[in-house]
BAZA-181009 format. One line per field, with one value per atom (N, C-alpha, C): z, y negated, x negated; residue number from 1. Coordinates in nm, 4 decimals. Each point is the difference from the previous one (the first is absolute). Layout:
BEGIN
pz = [Z/...]
py = [Y/...]
px = [X/...]
n = [NUM/...]
END
This chain:
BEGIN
pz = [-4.3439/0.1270/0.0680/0.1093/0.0808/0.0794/-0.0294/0.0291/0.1356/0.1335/0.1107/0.0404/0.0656/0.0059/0.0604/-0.0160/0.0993/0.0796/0.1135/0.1367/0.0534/0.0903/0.0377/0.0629/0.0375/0.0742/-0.1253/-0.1387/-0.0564/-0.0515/-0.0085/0.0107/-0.1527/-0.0170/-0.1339/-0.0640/-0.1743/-0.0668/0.0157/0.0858/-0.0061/-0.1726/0.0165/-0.1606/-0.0120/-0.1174/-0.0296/-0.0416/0.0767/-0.0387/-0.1148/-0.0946/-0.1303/-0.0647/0.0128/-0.0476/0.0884/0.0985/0.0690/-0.0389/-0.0314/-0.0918/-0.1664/-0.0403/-0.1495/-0.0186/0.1604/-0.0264/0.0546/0.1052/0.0161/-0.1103/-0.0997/-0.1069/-0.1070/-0.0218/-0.0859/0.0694/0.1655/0.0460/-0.0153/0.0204/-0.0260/-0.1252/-0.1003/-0.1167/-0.0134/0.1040/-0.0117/0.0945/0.1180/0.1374/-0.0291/0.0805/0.0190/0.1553/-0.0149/0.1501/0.1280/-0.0408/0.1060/0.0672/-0.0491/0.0794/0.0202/0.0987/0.0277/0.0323/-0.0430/0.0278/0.0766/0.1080/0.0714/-0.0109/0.0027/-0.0678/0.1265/0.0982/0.0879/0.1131/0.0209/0.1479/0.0983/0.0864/0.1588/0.1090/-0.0052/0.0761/0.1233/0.1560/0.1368/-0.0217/-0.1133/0.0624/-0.0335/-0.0504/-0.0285/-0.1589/-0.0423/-0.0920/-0.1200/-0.1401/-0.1077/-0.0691/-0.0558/-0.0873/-0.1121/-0.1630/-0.1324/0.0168/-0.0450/-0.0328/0.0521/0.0098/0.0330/-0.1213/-0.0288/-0.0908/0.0960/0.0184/0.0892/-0.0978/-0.0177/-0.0308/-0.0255/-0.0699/0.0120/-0.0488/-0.0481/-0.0597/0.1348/0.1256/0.1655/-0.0085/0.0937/0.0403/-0.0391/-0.0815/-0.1060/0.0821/0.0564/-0.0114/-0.1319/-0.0318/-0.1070/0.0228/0.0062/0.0283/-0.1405/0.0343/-0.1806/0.0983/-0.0546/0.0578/-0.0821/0.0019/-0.0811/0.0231/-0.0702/-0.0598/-0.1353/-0.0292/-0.1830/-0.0192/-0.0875/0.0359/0.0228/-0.0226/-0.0230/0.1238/0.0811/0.1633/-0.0316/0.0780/0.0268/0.0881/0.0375/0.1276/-0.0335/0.1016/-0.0141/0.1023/0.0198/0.1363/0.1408/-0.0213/0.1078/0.0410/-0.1164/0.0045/-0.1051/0.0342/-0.1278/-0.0408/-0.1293/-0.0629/-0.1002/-0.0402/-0.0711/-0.0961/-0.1637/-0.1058/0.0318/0.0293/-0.0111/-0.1543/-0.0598/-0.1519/-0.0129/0.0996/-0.0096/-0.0207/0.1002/0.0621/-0.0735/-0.0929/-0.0748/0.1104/0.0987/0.1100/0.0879/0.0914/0.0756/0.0824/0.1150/0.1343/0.0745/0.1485/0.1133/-0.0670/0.0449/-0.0236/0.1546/0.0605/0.0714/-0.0611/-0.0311/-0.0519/0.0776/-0.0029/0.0960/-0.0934/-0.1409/-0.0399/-0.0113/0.0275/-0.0185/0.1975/0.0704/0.1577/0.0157/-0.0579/0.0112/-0.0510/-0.1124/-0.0634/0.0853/0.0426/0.1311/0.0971/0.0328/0.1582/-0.0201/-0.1329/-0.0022/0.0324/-0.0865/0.0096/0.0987/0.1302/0.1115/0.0916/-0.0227/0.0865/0.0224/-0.1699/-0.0438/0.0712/-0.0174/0.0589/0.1610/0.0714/0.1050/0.0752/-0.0659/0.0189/-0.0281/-0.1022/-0.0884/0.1335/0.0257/0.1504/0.0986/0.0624/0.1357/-0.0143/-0.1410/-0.0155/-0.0345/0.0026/0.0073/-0.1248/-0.1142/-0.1123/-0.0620/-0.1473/-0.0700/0.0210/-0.0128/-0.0015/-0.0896/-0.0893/-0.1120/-0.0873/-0.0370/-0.0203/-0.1136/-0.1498/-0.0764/-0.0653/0.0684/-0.0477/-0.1459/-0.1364/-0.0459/-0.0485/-0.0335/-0.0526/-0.1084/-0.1046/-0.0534/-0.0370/-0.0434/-0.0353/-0.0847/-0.0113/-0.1428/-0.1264/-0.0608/-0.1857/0.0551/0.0208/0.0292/0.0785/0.0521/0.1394/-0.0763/0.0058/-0.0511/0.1101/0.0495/0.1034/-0.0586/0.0502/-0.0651/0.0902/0.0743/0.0974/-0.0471/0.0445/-0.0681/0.0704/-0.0786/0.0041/0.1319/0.0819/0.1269/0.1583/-0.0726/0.1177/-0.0021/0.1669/0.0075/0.0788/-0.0686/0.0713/0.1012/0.0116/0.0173/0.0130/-0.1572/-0.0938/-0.1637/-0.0550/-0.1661/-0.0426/-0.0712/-0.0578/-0.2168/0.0411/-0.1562/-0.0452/-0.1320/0.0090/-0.1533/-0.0128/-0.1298/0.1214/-0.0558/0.0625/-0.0575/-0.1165/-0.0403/0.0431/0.0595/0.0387/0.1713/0.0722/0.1474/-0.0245/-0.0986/0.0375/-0.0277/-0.0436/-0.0398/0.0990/0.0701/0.1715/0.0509/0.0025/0.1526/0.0009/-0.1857/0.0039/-0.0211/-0.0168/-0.0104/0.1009/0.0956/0.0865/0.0753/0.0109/0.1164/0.1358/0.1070/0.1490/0.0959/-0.0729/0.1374/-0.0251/0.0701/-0.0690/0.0188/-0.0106/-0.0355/0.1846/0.0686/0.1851/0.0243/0.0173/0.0282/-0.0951/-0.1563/-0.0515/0.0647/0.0323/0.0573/0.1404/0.0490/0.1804/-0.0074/-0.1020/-0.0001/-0.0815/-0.1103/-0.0888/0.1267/0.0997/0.1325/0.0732/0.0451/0.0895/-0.0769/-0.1520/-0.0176/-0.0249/-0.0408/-0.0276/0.0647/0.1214/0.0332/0.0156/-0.1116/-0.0388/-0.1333/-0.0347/-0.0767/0.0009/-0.0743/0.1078/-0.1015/0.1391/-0.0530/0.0540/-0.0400/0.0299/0.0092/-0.0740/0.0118/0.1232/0.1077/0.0958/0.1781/-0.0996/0.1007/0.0604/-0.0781/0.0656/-0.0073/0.1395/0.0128/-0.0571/-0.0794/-0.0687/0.0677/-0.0068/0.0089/-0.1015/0.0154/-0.0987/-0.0878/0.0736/-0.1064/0.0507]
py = [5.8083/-0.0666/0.0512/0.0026/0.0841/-0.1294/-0.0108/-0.1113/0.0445/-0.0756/0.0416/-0.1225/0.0996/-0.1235/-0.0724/-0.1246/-0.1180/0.0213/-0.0965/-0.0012/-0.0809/0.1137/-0.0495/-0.1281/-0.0708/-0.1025/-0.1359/0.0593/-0.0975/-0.0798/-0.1092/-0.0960/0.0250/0.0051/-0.0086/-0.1158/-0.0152/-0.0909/-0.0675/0.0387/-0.0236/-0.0219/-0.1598/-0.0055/0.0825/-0.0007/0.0672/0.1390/0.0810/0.1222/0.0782/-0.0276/0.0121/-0.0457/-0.0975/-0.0071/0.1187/0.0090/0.1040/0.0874/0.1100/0.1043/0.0177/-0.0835/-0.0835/0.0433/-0.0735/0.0063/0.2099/0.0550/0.0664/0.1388/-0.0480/0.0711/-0.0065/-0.1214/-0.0563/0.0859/0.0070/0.0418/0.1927/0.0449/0.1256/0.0603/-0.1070/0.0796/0.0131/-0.1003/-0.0267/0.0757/0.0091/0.0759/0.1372/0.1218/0.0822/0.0234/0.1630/0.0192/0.0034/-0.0336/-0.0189/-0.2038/-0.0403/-0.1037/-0.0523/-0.0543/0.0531/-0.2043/-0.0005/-0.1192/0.0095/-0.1109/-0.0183/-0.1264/-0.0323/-0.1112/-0.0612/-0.1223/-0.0538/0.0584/0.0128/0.0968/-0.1293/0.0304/-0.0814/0.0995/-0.0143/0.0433/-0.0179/0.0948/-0.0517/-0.0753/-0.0142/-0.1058/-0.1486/0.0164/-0.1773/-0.0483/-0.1072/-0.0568/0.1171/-0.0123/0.1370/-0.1146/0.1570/-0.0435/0.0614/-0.0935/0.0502/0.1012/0.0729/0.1521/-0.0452/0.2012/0.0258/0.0804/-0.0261/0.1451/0.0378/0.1789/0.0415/0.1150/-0.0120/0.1027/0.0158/0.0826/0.0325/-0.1648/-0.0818/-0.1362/-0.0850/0.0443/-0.0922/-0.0716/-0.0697/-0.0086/-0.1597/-0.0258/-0.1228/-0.0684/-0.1224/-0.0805/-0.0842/0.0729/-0.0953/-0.0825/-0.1450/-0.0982/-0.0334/-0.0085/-0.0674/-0.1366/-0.0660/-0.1631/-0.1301/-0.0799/-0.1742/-0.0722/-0.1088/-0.0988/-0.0168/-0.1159/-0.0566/-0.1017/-0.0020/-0.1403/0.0473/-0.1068/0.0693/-0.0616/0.0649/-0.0032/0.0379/-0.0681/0.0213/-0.0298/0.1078/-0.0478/-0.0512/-0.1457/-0.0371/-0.0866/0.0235/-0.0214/0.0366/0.1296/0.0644/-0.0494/-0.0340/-0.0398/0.0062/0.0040/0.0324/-0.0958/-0.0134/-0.1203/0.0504/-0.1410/0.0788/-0.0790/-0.0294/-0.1167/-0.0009/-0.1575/-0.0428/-0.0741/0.0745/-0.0537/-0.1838/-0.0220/-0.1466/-0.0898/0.0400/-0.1085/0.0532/0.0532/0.1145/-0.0147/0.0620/0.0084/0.1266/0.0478/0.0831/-0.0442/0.0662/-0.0562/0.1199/0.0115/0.0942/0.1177/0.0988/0.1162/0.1345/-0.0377/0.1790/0.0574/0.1226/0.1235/0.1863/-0.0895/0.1072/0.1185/0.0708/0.0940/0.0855/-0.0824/0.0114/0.0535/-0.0794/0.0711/0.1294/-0.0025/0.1526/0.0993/-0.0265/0.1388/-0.0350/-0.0754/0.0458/0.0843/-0.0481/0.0310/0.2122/-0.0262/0.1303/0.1060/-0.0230/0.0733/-0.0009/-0.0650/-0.0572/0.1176/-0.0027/0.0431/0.1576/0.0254/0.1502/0.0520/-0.1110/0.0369/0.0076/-0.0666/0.0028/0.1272/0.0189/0.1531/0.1145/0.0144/0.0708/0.0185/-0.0624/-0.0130/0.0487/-0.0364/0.0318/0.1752/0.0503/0.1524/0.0453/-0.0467/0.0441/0.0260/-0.0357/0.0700/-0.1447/0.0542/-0.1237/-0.1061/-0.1184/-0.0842/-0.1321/0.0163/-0.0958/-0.0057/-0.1188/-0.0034/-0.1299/0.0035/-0.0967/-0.0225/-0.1397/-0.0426/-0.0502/-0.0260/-0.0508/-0.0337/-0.1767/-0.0480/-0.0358/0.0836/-0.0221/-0.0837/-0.0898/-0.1774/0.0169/-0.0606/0.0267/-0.0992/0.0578/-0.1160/-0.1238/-0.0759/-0.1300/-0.0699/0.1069/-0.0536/0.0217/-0.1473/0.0518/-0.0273/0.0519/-0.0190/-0.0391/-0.0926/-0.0545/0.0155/0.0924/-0.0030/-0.0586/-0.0876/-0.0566/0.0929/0.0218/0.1153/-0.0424/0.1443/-0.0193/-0.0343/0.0249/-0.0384/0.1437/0.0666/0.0834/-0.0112/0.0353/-0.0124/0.1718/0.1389/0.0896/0.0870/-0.0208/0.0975/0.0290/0.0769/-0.0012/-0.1075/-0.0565/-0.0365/0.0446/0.0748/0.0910/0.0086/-0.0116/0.0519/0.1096/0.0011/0.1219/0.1331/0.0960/0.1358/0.0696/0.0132/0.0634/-0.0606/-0.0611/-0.0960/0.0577/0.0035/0.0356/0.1473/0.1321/0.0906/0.0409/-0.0892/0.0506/-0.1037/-0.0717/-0.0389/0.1232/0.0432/0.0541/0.1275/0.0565/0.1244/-0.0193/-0.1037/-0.0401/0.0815/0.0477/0.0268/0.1740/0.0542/0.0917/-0.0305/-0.0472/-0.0894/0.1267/0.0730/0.0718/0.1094/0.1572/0.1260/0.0088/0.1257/0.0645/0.0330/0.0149/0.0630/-0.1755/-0.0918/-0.1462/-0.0342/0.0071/-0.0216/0.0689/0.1399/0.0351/-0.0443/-0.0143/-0.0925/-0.1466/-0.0376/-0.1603/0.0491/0.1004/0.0196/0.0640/0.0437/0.0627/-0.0799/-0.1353/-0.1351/-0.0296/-0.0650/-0.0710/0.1144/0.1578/0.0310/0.1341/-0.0264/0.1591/0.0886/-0.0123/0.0999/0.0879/-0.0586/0.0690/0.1054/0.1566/0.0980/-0.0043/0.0233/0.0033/0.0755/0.0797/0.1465/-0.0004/-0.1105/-0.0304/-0.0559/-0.0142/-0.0414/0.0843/0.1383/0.1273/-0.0459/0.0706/0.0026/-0.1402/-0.0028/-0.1362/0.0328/-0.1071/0.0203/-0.1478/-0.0102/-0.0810/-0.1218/-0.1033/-0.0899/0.0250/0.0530/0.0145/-0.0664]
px = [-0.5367/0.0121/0.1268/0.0114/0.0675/0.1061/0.1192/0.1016/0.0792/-0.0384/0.0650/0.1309/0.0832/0.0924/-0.0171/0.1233/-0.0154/0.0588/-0.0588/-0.0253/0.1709/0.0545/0.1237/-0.0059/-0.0879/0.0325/-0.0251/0.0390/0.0201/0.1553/-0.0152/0.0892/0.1074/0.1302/0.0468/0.0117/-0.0657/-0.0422/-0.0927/-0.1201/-0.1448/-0.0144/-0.0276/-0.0756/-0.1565/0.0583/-0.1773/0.0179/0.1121/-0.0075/0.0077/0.0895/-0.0224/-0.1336/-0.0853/-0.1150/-0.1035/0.0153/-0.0463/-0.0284/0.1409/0.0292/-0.0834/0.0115/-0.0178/-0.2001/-0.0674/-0.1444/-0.0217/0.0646/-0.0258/0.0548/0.1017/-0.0204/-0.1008/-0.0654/-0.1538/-0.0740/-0.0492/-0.0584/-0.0328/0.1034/0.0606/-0.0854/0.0068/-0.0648/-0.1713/-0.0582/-0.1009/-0.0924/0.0638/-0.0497/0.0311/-0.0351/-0.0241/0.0811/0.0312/0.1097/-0.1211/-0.0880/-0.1262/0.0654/0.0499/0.0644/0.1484/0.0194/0.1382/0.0824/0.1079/0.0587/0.1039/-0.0362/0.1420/0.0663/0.1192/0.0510/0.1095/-0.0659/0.1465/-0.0342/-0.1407/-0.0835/0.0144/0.0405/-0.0322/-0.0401/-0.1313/-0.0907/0.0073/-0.0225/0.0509/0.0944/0.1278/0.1010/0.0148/-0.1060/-0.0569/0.0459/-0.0407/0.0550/0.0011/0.0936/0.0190/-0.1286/-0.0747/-0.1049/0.0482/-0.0010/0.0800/-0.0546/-0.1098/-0.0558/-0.1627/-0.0416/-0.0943/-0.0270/-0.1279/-0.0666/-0.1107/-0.0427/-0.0705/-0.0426/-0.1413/-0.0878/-0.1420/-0.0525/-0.1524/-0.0684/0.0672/-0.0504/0.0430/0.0514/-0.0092/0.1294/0.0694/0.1284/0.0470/0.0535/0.0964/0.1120/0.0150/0.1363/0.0535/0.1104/0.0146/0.1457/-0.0038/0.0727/0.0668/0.1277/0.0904/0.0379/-0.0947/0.0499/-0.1046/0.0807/-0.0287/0.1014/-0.0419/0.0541/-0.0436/0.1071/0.0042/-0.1398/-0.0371/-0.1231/-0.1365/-0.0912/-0.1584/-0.0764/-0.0523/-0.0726/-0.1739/-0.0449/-0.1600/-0.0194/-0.1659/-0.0446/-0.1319/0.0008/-0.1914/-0.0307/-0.1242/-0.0435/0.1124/0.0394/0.0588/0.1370/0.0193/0.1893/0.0494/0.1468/0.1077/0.0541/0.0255/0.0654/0.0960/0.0760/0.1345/-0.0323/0.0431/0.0375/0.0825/0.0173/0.1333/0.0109/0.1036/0.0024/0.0959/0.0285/0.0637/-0.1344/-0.0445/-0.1183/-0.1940/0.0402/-0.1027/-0.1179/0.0083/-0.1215/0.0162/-0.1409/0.0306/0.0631/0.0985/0.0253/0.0126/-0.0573/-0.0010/0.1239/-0.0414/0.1017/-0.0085/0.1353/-0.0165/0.0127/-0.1157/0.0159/0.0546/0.1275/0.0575/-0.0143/-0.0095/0.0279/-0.1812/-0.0704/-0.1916/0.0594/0.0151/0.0221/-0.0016/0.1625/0.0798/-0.0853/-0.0497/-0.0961/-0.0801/-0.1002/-0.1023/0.0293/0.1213/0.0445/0.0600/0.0898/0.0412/-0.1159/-0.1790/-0.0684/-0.0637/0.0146/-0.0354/0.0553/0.1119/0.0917/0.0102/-0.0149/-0.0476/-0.1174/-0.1189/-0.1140/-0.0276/0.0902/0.0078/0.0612/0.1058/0.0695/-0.0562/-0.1072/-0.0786/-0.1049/-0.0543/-0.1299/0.0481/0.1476/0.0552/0.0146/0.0031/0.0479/-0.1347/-0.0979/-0.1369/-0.0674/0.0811/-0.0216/-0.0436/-0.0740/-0.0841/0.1209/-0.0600/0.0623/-0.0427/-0.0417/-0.0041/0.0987/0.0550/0.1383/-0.0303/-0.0210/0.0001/0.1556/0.0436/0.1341/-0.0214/0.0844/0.0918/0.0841/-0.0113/0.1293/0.0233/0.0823/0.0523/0.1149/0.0019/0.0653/0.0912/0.0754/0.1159/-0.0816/0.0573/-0.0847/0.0166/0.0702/-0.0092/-0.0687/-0.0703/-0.1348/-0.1342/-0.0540/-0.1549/-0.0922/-0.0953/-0.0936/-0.1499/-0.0336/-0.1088/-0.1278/-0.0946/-0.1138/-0.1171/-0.0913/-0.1028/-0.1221/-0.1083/-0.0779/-0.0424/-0.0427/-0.0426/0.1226/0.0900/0.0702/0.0857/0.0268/0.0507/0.0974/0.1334/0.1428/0.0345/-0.0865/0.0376/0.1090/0.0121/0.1136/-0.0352/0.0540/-0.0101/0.1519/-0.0562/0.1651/0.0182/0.0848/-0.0187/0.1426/0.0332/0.1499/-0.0295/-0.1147/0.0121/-0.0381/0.1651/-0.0724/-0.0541/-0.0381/-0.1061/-0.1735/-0.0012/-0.1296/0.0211/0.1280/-0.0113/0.0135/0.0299/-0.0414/-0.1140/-0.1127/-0.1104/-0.1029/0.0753/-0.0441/-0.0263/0.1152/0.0700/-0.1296/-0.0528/-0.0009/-0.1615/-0.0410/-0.1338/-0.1323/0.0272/-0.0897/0.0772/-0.0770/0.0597/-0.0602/0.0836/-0.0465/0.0524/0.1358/0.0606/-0.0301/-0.0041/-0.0421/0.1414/0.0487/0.1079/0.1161/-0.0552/0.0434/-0.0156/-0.0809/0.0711/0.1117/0.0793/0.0884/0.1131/0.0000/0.0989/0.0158/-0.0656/-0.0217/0.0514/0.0015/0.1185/0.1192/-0.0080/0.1428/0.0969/-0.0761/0.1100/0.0243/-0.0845/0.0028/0.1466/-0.0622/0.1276/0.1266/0.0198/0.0683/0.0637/0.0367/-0.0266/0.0816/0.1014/0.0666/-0.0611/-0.1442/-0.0627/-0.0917/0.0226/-0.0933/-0.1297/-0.0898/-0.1198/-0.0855/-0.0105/-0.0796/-0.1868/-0.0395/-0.0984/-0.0748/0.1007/-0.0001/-0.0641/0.0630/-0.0320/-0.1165/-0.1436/-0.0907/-0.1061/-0.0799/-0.0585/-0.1606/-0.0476/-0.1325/-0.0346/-0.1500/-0.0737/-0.0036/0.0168/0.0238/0.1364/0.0833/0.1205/0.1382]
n = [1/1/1/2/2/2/3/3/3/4/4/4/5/5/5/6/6/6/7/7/7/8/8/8/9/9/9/10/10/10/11/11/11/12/12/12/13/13/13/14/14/14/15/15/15/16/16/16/17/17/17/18/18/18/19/19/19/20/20/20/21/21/21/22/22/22/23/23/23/24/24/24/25/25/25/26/26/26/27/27/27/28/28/28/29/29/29/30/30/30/31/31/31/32/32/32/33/33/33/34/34/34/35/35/35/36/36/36/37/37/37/38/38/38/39/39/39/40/40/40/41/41/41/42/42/42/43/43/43/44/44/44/45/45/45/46/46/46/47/47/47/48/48/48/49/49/49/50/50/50/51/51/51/52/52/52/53/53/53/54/54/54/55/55/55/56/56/56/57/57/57/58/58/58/59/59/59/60/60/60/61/61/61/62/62/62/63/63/63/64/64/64/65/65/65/66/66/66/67/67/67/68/68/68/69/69/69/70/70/70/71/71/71/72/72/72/73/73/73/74/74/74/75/75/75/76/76/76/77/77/77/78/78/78/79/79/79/80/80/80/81/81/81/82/82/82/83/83/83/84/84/84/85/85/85/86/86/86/87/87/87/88/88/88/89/89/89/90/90/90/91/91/91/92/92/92/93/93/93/94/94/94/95/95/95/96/96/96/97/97/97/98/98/98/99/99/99/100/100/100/101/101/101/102/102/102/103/103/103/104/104/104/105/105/105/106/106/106/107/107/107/108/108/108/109/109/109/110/110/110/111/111/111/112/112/112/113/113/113/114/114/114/115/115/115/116/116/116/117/117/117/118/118/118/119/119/119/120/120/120/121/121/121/122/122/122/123/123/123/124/124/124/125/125/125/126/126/126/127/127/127/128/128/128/129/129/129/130/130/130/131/131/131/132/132/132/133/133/133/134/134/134/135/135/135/136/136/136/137/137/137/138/138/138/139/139/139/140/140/140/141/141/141/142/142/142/143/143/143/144/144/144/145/145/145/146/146/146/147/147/147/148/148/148/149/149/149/150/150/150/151/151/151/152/152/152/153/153/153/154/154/154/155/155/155/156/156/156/157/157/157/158/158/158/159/159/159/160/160/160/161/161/161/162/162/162/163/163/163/164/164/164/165/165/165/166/166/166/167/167/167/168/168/168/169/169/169/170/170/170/171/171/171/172/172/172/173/173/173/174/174/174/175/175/175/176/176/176/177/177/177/178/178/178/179/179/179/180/180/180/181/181/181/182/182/182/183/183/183/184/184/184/185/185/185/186/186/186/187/187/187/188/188/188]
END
């Protein structure tokens, strides 16, 4: 896997980054230089997304965010245990948001530059977060924290050919050369 730097318009002591680093070295061993990570991307300007993975397996947000404590969703809402009161009670799930929104945001930017734009976010939780979904209900995200289980997501399918990977690895990176770029093919 091919490690691009981070994106200057990131903030110093952004948590997360060391775990960042941490999955995209797991990752590293598992992927192939056919996909490429960017780590602390803010896309048009807009909010920093932790990392991107981009390749022939289609374009990844991956979010380092939770809380402590065990959350579920049913009948189309979030709930928290509260361990005082041993019951569910209402929960914002601001960190289930952010991974939506990051791959949202990707995908939105991804469309405006004309290029595929399917963008599967996720979030990865720290150990102390357990997420509980009751069958049939869809939150639209993965929530995974084994990376050996998200690089065999990521690598599960081939969605992008090879001339669309380099057509977003230059969106998001374009101090990166890419020669593959020269000539224009049909479907490429």
């Amino acid at each position: 896997m091919i490690l691009h730097p981070a994106s200057r318009s990131r903030r110093m002591g952004f948590p997360g980054l060391a775990a960042a680093d941490r999955i995209a070295a797991a990752l590293g061993h598992r992927l192939d230089d056919d996909y490429h990570w960017f780590r602390s991307i803010a896309p048009d300007g807009s909010e920093v997304i932790d990392a991107i993975v981009v390749g022939p397996g289609g374009t990844w947000t991956l979010t380092m965010a939770g809380e402590r404590g065990r959350f579920a969703r049913r009948n189309g809402h979030w709930y928290r245990w509260n361990r005082s009161t041993e019951s569910w009670v209402p929960w914002d799930a601001n960190p289930i948001t952010a991974a939506r929104l990051a791959g949202r945001r990707l995908n939105l930017y991804l469309q405006r530059a004309g290029l595929p734009a399917a963008v599967e976010p996720i979030l990865l939780p720290p150990n102390e977060m357990d997420v509980l979904i009751e069958a049939g209900e869809t939150i639209g995200l993965t929530i995974e924290r084994d990376v050996e289980r998200i690089g065999a997501l990521v690598s599960a399918a081939a969605r992008l050919n090879p001339g669309q990977v380099d057509r977003i690895v230059a969106l998001l990176d374009p101090r990166q050369p890419l020669p593959r770029l020269a000539q224009a093919t049909p479907n490429g």
